[in-house]
N, C-alpha and C positions, 0 to 999 in steps of 0.2 A: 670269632664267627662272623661269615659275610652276613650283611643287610639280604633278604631275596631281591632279585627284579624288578621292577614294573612292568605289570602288565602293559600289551601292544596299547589300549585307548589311553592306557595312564598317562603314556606315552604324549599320544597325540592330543590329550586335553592341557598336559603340562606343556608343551611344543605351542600351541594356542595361543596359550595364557601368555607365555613368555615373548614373544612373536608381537605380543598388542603392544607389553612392557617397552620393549627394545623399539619399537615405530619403526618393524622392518620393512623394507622397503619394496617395491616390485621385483622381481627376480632372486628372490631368498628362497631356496630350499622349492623348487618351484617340480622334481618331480615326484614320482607318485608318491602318496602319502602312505608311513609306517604303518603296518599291522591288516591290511587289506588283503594279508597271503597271496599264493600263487594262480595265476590264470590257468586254467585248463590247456595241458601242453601241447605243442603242435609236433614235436619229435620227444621221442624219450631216447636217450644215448646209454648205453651199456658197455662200453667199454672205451679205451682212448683214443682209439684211431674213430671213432665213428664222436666222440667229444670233439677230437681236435677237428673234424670237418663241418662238423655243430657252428663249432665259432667261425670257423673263416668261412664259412658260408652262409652267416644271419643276418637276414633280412629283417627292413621293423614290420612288429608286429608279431614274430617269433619267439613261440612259450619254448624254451628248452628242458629239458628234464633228465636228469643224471642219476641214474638208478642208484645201488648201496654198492659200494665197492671205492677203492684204493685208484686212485687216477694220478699216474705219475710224468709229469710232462710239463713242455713250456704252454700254458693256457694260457692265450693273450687275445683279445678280441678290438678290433679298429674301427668297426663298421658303427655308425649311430645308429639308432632310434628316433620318431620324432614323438612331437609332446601325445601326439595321438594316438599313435602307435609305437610304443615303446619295446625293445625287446627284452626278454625275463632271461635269466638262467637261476634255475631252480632246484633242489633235490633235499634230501632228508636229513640227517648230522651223520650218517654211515656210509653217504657218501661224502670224499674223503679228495681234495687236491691237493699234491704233493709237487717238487720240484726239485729232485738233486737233494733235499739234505740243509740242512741251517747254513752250508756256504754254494748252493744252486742256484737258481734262480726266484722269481718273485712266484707265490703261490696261483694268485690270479693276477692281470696284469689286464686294464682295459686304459687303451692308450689314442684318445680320441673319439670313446664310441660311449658318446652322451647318450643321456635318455635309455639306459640301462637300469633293469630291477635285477638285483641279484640278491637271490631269497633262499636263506635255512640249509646248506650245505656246510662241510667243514674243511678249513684249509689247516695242514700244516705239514712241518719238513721239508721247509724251505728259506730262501734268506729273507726276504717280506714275506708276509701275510697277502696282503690284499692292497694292490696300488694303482689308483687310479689320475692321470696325466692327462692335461689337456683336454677335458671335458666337463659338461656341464648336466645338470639334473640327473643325478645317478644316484640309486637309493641301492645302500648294502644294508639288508635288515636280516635280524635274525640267525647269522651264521655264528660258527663258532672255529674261532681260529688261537692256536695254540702253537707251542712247540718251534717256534720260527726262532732262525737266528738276530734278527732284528724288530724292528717295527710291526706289530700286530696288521693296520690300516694305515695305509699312509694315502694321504689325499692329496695331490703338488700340480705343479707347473700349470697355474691358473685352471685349477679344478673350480667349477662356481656352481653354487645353487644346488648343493648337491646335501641327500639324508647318512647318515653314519648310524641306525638307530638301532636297539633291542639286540645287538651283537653280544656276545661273551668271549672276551680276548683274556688270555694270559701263557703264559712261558716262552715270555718274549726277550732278545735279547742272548739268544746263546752262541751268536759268532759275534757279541761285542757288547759289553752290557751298556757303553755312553747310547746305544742304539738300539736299546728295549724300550723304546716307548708303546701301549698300549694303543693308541689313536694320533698321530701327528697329522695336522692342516697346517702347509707349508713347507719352505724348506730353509735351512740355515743360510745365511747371506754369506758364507763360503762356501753355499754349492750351487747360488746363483749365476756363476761365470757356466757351471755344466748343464743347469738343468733348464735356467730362462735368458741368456742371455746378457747375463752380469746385471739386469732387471730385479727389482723384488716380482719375488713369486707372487702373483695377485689371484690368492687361490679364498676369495671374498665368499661371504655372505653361504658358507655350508652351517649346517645344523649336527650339534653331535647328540645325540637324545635316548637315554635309558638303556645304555647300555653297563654290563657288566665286568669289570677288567680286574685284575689283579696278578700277581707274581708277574711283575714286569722289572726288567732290571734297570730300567727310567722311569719319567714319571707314566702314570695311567693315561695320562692327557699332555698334549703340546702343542699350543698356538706359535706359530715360527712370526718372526718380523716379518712385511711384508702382507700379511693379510688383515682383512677389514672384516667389520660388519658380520659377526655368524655368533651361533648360539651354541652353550655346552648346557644342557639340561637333564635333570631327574637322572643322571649318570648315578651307579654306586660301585664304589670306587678304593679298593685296600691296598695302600702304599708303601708298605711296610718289606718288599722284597728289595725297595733301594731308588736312589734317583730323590730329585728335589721335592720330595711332597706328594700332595696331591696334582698340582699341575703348574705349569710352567708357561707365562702367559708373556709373548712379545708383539704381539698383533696391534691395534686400534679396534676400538670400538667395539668390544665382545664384552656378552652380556654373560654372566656362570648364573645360573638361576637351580635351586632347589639340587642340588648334588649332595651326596653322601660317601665321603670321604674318613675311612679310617685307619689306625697304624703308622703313619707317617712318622719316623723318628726325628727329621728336621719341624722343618714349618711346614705348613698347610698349602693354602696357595700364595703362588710368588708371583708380582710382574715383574718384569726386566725392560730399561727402557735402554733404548738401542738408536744411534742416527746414523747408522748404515743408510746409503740411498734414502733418504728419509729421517724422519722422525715417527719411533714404534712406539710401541707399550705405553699410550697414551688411551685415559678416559673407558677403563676396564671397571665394570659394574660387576657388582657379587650380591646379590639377594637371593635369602633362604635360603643358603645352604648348609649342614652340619658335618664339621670338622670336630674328628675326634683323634688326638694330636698323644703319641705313645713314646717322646722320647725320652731320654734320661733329663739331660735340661730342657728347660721348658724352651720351645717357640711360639711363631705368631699362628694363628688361625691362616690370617691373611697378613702377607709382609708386601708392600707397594713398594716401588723401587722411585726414588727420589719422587714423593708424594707430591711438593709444592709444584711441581713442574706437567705431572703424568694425567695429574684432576681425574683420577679413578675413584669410586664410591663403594666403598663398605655400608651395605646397610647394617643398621640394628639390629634388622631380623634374621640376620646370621648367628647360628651357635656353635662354641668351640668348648672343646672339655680338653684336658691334660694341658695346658697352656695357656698363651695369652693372647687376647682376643686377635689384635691386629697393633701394626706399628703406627694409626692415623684413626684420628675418635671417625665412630661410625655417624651416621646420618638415617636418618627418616625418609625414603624415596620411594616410589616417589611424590 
């Protein structure tokens, strides 16, 4: 049986709290804040030719509003938003974006058009969930996305400062289960030649926060090499349909604070350190989180990948059942 939810404030008081912890810095997760629901709309769209002219023709400051119904189409939006005026696209969980099927296209697809709220609708039947490139302060809160052939959310090609919060993702992964991840920030440093220039992906300082994932055929959670500085928090989280764990961590400097991870038949969570371009999976903190660990042999809670070198901290006030705590004694932090 899943943990429920958290509540949207639980959300943003654990988001807070964690925020003071990590000494985040100016431009972290900087647009609107989780759980403030929807603005009063400026168009409501009823169907997908009046959807798809929705997008290509929003302007900031533009409340979208997508009535209950099946919208099956390429849904991509370019235009930004600014901090002041940001544009929403909003609708209920009955309405519904689709795309060709687990091997079509991406469900929603915002490719440049920062400063986006996109609130409480549902994607799936398509190859991603919900993908967003080359922008910054964009909040997907609340939706629920399902049924994809891959990746639930994917956040890439220097996404920054952006909220992943209060989602419910799973049955993820059915045109490829190495490709069910739940939530990935980043992208593999061999798809860096396609996606950034043979560059790490510097998709920094996003926030992933209380959301709900599970039956994902990867992990729930995936920090790719290449990214810095972001937070996974008050997530809960069932790992038990496959993939490494609870999450899979290659990034720098990311904090896992207060998650609830259960069923995982390997280990819990894992970093991986990686000197692609770089030097990754370096200085990854884990306070209060509870790992509840289902396999036949035991594993770690938390397994660090070459610890002497990565200087990642397990706290104490982590707890783990069915296993063993971690491969590296914990600490008192801070």
């Amino acid at each position: 049986m899943r943990a429920p939810g958290r509540s949207p404030s639980a959300v943003v008081a654990v988001v807070a709290a964690t925020t003071v912890v990590a000494g985040a810095v100016p431009g972290m997760a900087r647009a609107a804040a989780p759980g403030t629901g929807c603005s009063a709309p400026t168009v409501t769209v009823d169907g997908p030719e009046r959807l798809a002219a929705a997008l290509a023709g929003a302007r900031p400051g533009d409340v979208i509003r997508i009535a209950d119904g099946t919208y099956d189409g390429n849904w991509t939006a370019t235009t930004p938003g600014t901090e002041y005026r940001p544009i929403w696209l909003c609708g209920g969980p009955k309405a519904v974006l689709t795309n060709g099927g687990h091997r079509g296209g991406h469900g929603l697809h915002l490719d440049g058009a920062s400063w986006w709220h996109v609130h409480g609708f549902s994607v799936a039947a398509a190859r991603k969930g919900v993908v967003v490139e080359r922008a910054e302060h964009v909040t997907l809160e609340g939706l629920n996305v399902h049924d994809v052939g891959e990746q639930g959310i994917h956040l890439r090609r220097h996404t920054t400062g952006s909220f992943v919060s209060g989602n419910t993702v799973y049955g993820t992964g059915h045109a490829g289960s190495q490709w069910g991840e739940g939530v990935q920030i980043g992208s593999d440093d061999v798809d860096w030649p396609v996606h950034t220039e043979g560059l790490p992906d510097r998709s920094d300082r996003n926030i992933v926060a209380g959301n709900t994932i599970h039956t994902t055929t990867a992990e729930p959670i995936a920090v790719r090499e290449g990214t810095s500085r972001g937070l996974v928090v008050g997530n809960v989280l069932d790992a038990g349909a496959g993939g490494d764990g609870c999450g899979e961590v290659k990034g720098n400097d990311w904090v896992f604070s207060h998650n609830a991870c259960t069923a995982s038949r390997t280990d819990g969570w894992r970093t991986h350190r990686t000197r692609v371009g770089g030097h990754w999976g370096l200085r990854t903190v884990f306070t209060g989180n509870e790992v509840a660990l289902a396999g036949t042999s035991p594993g770690y809670g938390f397994k660090i990948d070459a610890p002497a070198e990565v200087r990642a901290i397990v706290n104490c006030d982590n707890t783990v059942t069915g296993g063993m705590f971690a491969n590296v004694g914990c600490v008192s932090w801070p």
